[in-house]
C-alpha positions as CSV (number, residue, x, y, z in Angstrom):
1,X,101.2,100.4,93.8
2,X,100.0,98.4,97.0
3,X,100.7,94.2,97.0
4,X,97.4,93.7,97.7
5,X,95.1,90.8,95.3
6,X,94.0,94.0,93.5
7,X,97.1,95.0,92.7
8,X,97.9,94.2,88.5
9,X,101.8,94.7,87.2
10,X,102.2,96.0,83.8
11,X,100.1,95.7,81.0
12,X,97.4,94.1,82.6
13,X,99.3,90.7,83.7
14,X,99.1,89.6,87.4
15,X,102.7,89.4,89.1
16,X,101.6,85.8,90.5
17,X,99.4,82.9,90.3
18,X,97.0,82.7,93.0
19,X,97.0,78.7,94.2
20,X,94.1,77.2,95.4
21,X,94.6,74.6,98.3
22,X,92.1,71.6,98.3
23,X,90.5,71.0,102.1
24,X,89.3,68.0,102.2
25,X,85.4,68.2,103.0
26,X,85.6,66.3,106.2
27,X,88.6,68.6,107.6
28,X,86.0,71.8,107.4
29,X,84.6,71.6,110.7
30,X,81.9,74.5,110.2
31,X,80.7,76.0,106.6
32,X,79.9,79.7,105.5
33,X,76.7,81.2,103.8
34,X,77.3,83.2,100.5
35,X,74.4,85.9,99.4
36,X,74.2,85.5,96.0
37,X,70.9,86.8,93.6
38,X,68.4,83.9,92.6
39,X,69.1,83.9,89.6
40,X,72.5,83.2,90.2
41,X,71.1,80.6,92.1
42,X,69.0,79.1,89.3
43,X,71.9,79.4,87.2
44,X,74.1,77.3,90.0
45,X,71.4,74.5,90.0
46,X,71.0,74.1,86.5
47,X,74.8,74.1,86.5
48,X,74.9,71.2,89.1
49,X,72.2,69.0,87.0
50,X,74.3,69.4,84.3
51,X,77.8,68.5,86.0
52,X,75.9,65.9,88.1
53,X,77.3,67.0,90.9
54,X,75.9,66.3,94.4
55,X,76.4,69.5,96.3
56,X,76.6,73.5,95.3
57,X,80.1,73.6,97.0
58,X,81.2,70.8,94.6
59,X,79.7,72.6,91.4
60,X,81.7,75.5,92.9
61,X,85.0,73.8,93.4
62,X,84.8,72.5,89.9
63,X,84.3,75.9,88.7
64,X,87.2,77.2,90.6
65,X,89.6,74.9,89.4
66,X,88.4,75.5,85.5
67,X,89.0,79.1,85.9
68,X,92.3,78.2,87.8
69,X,93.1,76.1,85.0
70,X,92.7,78.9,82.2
71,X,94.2,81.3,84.0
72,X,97.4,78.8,84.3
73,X,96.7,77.8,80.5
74,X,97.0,81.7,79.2
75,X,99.6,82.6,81.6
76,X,101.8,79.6,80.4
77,X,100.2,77.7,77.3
78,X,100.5,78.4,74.1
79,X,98.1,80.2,71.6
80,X,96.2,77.5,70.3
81,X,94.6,80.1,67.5
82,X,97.6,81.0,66.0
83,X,99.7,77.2,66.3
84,X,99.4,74.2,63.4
85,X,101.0,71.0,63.5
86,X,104.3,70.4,61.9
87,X,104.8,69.3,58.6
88,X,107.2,67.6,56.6
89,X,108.2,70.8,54.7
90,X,108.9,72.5,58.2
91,X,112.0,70.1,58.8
92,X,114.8,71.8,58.8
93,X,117.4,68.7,58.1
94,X,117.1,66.9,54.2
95,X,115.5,63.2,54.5
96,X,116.1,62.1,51.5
């Protein structure tokens, strides 16, 4: 089993966290090109109306960091779905 990004520990969980560091826009001093389908694309557009976002890159970074953020929030959160809120008959200690 190699260390690589690829590389999954037992039963499916990843053995870290990958963290993402924010560059500031005007420390990138050139930009890449991505070759992505068109509908992709169109799908990336209609994204960035909704979002209102002014730039693909931004509707990406927001994208990244929800996908960051639910990968954080399954590794470490609770199970919403199976949780309730506490009760009164849930104390353990007599208030009366």
């Amino acid at each position: 089993m190699g260390g690589g990004i690829a590389s999954q520990g037992c039963c499916g969980v990843w053995p870290y966290i990958p963290v993402y560091h924010h560059v500031p826009k005007s420390d990138l001093a050139e930009s890449t090109s991505v070759k992505v389908s068109k509908e992709t694309v169109r799908r990336l557009a209609a994204l960035q109306r909704s979002l209102h976002t002014k730039s693909m890159d931004e509707t990406i970074e927001i994208l990244v960091r929800r996908r960051r953020k639910e990968a954080l929030d399954a590794a470490f959160g609770s199970d919403r779905a199976k949780s309730r809120k506490f009760t009164e008959d849930d104390r353990l200690e007599d208030r009366s």
